[in-house]
mmCIF file as gemmi writes it, N, C-alpha and C atoms, coordinates in Angstrom:
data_model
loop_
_atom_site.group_PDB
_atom_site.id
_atom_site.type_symbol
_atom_site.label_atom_id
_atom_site.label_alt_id
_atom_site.label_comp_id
_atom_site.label_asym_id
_atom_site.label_entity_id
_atom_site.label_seq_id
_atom_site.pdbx_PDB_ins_code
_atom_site.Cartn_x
_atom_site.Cartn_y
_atom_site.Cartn_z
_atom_site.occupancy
_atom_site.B_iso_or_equiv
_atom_site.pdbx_formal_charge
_atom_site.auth_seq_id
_atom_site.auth_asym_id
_atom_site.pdbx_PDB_model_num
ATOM 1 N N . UNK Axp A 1 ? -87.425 63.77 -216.84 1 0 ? 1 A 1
ATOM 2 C CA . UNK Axp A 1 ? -86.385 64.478 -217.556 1 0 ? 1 A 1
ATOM 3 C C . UNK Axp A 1 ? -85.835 65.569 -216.641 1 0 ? 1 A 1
ATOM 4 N N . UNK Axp A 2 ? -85.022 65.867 -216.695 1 0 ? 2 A 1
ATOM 5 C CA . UNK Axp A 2 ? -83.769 66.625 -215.908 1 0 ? 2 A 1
ATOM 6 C C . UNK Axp A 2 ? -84.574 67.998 -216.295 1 0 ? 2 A 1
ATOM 7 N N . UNK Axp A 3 ? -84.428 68.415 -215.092 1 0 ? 3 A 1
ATOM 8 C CA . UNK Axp A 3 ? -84.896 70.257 -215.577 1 0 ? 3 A 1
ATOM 9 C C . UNK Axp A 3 ? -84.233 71.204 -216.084 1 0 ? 3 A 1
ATOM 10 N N . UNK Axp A 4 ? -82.619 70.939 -215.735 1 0 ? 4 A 1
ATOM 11 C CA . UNK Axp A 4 ? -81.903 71.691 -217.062 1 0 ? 4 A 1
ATOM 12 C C . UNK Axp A 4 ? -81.869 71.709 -218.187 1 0 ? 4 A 1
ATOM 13 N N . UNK Axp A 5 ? -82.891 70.623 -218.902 1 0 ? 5 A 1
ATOM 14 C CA . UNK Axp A 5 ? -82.865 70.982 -220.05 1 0 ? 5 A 1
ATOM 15 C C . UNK Axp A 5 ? -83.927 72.001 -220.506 1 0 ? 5 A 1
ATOM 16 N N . UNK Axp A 6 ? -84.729 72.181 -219.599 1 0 ? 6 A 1
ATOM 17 C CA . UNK Axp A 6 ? -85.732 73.775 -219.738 1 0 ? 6 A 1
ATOM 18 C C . UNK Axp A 6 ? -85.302 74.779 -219.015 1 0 ? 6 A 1
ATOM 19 N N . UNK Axp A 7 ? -84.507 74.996 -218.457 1 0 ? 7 A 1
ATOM 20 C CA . UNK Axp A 7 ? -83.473 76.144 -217.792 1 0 ? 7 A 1
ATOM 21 C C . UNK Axp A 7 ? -83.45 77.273 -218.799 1 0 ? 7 A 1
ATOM 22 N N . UNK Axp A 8 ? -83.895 78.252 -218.574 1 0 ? 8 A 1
ATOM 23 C CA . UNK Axp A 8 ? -83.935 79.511 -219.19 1 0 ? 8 A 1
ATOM 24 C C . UNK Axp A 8 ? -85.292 79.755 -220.44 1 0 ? 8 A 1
ATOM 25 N N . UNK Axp A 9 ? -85.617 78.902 -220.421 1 0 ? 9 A 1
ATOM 26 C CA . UNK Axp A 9 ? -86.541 78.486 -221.716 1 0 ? 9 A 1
ATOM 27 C C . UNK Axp A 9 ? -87.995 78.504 -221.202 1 0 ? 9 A 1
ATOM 28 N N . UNK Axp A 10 ? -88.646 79.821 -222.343 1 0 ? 10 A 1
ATOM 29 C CA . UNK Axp A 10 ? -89.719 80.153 -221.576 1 0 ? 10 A 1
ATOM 30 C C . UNK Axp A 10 ? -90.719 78.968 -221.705 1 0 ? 10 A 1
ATOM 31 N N . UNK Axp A 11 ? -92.143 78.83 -221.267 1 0 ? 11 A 1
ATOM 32 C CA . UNK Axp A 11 ? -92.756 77.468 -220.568 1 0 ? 11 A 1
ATOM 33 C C . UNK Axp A 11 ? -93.336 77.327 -221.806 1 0 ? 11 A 1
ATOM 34 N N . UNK Axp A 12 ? -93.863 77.873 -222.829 1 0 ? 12 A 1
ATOM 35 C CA . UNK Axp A 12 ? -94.378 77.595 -223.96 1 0 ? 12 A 1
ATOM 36 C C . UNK Axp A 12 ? -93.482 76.687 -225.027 1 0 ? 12 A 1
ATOM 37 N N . UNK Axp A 13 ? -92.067 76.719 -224.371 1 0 ? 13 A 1
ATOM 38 C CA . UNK Axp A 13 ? -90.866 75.949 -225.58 1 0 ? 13 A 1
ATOM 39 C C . UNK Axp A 13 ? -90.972 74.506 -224.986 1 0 ? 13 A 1
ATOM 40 N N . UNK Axp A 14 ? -91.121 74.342 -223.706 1 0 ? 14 A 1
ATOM 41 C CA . UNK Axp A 14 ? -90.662 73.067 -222.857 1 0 ? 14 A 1
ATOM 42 C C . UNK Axp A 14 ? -91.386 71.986 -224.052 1 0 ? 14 A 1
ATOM 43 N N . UNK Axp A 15 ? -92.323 72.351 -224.004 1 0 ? 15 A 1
ATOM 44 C CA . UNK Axp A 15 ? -92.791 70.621 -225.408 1 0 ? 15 A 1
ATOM 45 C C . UNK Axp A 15 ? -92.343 70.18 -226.24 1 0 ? 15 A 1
ATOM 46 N N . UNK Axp A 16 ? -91.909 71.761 -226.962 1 0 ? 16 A 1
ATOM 47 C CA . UNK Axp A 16 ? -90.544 71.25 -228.063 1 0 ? 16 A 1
ATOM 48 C C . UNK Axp A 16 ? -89.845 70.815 -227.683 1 0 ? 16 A 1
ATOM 49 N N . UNK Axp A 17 ? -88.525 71.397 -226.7 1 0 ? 17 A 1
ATOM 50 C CA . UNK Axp A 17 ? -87.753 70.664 -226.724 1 0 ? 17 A 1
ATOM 51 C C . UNK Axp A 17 ? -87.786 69.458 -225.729 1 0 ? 17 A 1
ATOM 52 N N . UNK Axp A 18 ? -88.655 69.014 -224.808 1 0 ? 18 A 1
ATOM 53 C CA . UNK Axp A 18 ? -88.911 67.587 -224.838 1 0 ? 18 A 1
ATOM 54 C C . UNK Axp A 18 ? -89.095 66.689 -225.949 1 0 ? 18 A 1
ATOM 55 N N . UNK Axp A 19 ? -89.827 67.199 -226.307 1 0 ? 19 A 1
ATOM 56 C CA . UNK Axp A 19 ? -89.793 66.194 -227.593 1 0 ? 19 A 1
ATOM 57 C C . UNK Axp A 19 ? -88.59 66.259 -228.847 1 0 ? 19 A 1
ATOM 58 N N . UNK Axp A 20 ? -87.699 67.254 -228.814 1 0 ? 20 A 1
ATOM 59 C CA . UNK Axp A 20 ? -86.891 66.755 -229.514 1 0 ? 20 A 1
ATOM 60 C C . UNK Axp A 20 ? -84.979 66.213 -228.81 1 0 ? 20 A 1
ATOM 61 N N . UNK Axp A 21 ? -85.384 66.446 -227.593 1 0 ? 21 A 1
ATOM 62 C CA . UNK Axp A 21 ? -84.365 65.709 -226.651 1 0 ? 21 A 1
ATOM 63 C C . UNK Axp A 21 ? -84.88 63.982 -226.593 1 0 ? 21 A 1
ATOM 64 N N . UNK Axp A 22 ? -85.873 64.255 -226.506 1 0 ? 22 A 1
ATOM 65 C CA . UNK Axp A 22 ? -86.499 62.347 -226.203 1 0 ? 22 A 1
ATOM 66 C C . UNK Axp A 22 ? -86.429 61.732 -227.107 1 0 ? 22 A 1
ATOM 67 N N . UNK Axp A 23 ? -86.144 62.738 -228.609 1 0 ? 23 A 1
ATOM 68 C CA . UNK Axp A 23 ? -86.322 61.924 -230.136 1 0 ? 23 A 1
ATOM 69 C C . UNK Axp A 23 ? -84.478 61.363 -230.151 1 0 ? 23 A 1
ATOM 70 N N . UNK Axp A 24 ? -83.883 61.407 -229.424 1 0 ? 24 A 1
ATOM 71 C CA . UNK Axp A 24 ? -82.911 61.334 -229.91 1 0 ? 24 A 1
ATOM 72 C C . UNK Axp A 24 ? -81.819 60.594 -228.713 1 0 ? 24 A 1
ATOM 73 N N . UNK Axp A 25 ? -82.743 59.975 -227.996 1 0 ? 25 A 1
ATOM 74 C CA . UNK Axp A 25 ? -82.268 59.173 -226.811 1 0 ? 25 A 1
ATOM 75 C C . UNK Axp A 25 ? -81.109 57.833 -227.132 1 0 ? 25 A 1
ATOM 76 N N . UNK Axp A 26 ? -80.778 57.365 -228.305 1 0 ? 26 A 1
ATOM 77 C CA . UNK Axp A 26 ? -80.134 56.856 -229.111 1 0 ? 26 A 1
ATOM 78 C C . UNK Axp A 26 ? -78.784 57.262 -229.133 1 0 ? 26 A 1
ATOM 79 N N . UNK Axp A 27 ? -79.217 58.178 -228.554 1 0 ? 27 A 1
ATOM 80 C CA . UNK Axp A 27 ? -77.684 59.479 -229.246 1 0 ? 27 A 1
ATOM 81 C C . UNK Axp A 27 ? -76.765 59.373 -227.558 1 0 ? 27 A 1
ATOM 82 N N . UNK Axp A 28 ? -77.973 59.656 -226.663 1 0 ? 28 A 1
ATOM 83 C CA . UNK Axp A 28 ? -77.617 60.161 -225.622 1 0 ? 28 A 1
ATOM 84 C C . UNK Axp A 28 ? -77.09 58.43 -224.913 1 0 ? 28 A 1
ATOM 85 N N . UNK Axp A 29 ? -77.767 57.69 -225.006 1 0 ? 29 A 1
ATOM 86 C CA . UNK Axp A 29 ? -77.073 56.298 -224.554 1 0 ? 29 A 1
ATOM 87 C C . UNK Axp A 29 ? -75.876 55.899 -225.134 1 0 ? 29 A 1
ATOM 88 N N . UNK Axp A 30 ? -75.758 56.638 -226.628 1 0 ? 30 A 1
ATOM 89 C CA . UNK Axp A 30 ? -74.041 56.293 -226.776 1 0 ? 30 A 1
ATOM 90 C C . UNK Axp A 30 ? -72.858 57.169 -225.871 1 0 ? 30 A 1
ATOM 91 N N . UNK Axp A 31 ? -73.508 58.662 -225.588 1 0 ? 31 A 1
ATOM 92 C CA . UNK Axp A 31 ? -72.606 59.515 -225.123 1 0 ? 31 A 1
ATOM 93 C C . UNK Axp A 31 ? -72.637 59.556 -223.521 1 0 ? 31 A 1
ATOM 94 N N . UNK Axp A 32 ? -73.627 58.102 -222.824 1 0 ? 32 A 1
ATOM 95 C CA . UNK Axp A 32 ? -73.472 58.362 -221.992 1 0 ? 32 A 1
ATOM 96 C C . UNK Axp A 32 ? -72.617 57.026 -221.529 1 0 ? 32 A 1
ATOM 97 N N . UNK Axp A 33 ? -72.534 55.839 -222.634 1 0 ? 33 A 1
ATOM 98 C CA . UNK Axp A 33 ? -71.319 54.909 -222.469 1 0 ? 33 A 1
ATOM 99 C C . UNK Axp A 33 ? -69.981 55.561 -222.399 1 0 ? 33 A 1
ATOM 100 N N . UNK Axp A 34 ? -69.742 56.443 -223.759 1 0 ? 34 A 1
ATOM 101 C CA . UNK Axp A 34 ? -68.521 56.885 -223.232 1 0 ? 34 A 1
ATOM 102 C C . UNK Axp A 34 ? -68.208 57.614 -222.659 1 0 ? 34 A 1
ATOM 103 N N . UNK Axp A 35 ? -69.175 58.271 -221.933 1 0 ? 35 A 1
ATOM 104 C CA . UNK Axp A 35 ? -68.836 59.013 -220.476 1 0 ? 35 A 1
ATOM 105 C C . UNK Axp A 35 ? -68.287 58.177 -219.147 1 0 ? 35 A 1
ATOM 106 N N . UNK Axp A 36 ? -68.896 57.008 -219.162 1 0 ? 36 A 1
ATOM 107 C CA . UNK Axp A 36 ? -69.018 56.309 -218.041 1 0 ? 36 A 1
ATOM 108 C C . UNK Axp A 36 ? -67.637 55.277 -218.162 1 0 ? 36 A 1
ATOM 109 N N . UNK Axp A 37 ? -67.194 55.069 -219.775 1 0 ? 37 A 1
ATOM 110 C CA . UNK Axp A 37 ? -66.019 54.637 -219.55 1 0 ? 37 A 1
ATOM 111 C C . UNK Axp A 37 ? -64.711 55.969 -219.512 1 0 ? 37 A 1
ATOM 112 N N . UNK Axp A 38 ? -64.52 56.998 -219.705 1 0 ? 38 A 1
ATOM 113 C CA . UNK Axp A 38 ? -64.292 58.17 -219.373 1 0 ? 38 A 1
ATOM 114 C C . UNK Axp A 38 ? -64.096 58.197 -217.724 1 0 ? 38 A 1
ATOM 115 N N . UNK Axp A 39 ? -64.941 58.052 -216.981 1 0 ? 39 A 1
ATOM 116 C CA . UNK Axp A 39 ? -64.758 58.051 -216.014 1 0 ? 39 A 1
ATOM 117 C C . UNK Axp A 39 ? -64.153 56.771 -215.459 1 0 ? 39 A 1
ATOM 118 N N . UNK Axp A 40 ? -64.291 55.947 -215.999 1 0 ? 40 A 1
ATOM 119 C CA . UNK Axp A 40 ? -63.275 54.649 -215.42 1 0 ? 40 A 1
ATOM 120 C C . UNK Axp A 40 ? -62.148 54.209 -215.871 1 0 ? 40 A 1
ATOM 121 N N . UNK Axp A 41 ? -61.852 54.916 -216.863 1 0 ? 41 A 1
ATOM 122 C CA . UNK Axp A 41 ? -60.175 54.91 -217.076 1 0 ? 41 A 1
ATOM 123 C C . UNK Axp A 41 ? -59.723 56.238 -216.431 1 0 ? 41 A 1
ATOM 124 N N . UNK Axp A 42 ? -60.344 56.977 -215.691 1 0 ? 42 A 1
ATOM 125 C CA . UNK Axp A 42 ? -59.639 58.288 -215.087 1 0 ? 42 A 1
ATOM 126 C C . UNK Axp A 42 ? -59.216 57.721 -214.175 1 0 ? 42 A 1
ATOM 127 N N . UNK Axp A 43 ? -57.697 58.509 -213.895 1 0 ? 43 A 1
ATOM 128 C CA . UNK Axp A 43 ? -56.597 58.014 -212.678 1 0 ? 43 A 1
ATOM 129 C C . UNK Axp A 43 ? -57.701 58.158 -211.506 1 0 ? 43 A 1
ATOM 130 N N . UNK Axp A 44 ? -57.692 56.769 -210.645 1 0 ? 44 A 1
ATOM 131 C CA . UNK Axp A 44 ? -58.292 56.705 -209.589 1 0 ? 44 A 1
ATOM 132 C C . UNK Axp A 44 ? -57.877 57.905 -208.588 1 0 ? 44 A 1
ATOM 133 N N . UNK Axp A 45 ? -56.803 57.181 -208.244 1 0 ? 45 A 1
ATOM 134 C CA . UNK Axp A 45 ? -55.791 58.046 -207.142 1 0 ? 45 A 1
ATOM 135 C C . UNK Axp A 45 ? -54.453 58.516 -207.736 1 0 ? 45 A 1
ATOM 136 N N . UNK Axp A 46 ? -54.063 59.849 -206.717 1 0 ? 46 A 1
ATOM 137 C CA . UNK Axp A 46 ? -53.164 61.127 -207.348 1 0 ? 46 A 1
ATOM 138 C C . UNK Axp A 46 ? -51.749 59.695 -207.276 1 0 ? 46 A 1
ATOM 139 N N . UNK Axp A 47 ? -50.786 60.886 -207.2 1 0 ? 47 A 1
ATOM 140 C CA . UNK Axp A 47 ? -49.202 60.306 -206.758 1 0 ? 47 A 1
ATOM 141 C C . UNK Axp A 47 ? -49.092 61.187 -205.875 1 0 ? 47 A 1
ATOM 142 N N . UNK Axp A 48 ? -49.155 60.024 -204.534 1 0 ? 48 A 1
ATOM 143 C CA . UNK Axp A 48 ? -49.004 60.629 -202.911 1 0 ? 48 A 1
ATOM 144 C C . UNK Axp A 48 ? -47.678 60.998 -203.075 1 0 ? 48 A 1
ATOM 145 N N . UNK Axp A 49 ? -46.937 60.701 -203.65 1 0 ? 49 A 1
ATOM 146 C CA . UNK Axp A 49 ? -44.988 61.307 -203.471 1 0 ? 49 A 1
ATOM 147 C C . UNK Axp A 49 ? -45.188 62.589 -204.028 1 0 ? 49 A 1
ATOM 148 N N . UNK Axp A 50 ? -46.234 62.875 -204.881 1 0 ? 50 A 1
ATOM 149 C CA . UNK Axp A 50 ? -46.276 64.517 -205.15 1 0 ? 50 A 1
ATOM 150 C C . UNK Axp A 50 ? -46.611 65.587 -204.181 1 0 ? 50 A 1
ATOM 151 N N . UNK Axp A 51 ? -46.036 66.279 -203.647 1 0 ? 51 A 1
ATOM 152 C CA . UNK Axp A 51 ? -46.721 67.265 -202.237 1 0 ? 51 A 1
ATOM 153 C C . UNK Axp A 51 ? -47.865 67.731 -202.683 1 0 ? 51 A 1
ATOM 154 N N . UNK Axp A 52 ? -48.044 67.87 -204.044 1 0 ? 52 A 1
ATOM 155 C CA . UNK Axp A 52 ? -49.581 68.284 -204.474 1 0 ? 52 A 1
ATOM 156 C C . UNK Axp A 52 ? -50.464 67.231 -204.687 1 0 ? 52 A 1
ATOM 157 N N . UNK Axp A 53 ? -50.24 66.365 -204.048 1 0 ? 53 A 1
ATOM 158 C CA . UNK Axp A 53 ? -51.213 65.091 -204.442 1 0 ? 53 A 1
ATOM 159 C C . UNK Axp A 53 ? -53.056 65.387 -203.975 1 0 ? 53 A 1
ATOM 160 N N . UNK Axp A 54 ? -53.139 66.378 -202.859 1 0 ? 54 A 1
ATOM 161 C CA . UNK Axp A 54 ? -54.355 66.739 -202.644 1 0 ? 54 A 1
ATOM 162 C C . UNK Axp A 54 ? -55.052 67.447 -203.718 1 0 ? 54 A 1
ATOM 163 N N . UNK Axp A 55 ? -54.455 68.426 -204.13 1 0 ? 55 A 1
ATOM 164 C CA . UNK Axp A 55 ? -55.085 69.252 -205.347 1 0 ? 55 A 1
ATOM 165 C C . UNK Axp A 55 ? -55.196 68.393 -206.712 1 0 ? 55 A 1
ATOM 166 N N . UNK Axp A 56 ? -54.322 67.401 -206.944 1 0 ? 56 A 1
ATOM 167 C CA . UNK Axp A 56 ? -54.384 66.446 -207.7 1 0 ? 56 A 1
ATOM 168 C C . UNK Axp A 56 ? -55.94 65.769 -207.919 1 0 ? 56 A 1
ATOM 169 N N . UNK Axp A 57 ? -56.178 65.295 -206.265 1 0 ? 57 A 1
ATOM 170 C CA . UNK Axp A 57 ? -57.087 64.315 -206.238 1 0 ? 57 A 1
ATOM 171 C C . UNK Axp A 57 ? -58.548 65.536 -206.196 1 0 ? 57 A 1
ATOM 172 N N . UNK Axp A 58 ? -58.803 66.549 -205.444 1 0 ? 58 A 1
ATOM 173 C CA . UNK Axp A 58 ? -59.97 67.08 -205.554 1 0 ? 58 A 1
ATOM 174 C C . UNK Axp A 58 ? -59.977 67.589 -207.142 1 0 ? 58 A 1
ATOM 175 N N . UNK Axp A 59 ? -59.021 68.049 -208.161 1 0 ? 59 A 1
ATOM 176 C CA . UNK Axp A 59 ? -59.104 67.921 -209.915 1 0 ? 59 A 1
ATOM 177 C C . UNK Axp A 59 ? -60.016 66.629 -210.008 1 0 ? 59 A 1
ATOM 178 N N . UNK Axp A 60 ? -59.193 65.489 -210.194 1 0 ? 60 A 1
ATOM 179 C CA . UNK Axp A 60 ? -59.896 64.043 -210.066 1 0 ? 60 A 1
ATOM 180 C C . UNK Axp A 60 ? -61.033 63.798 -209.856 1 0 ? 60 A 1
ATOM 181 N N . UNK Axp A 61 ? -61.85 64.095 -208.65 1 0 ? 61 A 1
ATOM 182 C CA . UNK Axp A 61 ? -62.757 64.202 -207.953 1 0 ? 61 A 1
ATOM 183 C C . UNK Axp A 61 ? -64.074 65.453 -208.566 1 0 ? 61 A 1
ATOM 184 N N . UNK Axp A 62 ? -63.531 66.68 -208.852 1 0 ? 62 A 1
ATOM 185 C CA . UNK Axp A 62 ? -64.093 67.774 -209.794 1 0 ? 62 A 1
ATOM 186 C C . UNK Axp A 62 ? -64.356 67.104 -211.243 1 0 ? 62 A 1
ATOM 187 N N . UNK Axp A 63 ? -63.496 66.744 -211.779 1 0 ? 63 A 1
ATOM 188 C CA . UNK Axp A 63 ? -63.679 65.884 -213.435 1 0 ? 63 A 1
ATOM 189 C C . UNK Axp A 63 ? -64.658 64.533 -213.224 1 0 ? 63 A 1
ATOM 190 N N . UNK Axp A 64 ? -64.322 63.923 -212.357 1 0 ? 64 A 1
ATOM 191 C CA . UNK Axp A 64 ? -65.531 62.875 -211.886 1 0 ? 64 A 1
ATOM 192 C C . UNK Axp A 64 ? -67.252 63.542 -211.898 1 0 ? 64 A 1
ATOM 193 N N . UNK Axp A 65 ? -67.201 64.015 -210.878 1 0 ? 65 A 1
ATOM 194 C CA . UNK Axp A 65 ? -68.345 65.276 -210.542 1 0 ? 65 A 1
ATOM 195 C C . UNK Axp A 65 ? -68.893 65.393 -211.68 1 0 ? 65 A 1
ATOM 196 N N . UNK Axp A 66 ? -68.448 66.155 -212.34 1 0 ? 66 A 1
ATOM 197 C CA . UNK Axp A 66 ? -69.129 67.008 -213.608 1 0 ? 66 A 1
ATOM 198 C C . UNK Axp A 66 ? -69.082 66.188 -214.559 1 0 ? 66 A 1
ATOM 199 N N . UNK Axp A 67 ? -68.607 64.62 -214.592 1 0 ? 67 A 1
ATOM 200 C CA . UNK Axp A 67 ? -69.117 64.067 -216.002 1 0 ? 67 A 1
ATOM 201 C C . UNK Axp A 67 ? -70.142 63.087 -215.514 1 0 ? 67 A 1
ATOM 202 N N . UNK Axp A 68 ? -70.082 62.852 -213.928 1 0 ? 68 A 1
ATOM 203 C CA . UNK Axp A 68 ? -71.696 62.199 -213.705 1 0 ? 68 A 1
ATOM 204 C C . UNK Axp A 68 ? -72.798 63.464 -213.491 1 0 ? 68 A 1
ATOM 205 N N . UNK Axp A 69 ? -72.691 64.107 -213.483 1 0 ? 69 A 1
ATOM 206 C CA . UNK Axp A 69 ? -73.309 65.813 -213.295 1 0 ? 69 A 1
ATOM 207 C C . UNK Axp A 69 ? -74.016 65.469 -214.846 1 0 ? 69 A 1
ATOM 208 N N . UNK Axp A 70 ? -73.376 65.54 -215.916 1 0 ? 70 A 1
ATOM 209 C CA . UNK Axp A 70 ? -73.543 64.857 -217.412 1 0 ? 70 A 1
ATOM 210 C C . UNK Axp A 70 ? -74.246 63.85 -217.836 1 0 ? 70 A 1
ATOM 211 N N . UNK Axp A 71 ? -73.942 62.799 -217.088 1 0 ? 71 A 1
ATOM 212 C CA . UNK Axp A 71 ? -74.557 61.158 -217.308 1 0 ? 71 A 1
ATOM 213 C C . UNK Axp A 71 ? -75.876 61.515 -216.64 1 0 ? 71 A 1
ATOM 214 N N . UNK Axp A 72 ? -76.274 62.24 -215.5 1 0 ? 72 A 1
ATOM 215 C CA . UNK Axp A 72 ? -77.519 62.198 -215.067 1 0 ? 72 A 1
ATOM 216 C C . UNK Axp A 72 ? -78.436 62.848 -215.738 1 0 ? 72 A 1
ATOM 217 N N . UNK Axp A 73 ? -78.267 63.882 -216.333 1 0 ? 73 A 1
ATOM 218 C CA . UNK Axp A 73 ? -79.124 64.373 -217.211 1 0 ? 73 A 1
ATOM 219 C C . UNK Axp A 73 ? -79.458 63.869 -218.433 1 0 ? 73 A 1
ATOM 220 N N . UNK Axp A 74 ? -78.834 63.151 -218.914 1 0 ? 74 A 1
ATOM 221 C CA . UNK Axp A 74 ? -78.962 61.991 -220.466 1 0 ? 74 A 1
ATOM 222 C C . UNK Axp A 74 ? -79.786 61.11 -220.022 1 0 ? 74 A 1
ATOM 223 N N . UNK Axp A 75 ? -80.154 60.672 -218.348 1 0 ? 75 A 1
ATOM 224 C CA . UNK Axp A 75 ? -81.069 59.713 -218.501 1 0 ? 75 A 1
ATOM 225 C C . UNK Axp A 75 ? -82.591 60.35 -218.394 1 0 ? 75 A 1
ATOM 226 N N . UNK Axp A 76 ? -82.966 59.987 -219.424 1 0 ? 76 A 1
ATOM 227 C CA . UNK Axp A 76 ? -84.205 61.416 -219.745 1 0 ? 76 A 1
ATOM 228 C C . UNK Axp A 76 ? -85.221 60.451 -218.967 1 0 ? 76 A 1
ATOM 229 N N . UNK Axp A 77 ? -85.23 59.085 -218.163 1 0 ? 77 A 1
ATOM 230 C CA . UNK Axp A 77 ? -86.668 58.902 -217.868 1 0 ? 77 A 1
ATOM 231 C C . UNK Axp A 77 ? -86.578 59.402 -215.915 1 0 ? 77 A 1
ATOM 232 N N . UNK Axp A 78 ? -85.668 59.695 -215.743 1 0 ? 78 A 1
ATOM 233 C CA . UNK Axp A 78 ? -85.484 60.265 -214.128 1 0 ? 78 A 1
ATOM 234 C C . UNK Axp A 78 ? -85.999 61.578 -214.392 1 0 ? 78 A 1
ATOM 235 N N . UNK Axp A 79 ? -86.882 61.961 -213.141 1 0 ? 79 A 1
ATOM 236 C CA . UNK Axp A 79 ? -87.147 63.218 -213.005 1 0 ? 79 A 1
ATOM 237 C C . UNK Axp A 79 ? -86.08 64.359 -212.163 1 0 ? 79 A 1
């Protein structure tokens, strides 16, 4: 399990909420389908005719990031 989910949480809580993140892994395999299609209907690539097409694509690239940043922590059997 991902260690952010005990991030800030003193060491006596970690059992709880393992165990009530793991009770509910059901939940997290639906929200991590539609994350993953989320990320595959996101515009691949910018519009190079835009002069901002770079800032375009590192947005793109940032929103990518942070919703597999997301998907990795839902898979509760990776350490």
């Amino acid at each position: 399990m991902n260690t952010a989910w005990f991030k800030y949480l003193p060491y006596e809580e970690h059992k709880h909420r393992k165990s009530f993140v793991s009770g509910n892994t059901e939940a997290w395999e639906v929200l991590t389908e539609v994350l993953l299609q989320r990320i595959e209907s996101m515009k691949q690539h910018p519009e190079y005719s835009n002069p901002a097409w770079a800032f375009e694509q590192a947005h793109i690239n940032g929103r990518k990031e942070m919703l597999q940043e997301v998907i990795n922590m839902l898979n509760l059997e990776k350490e």
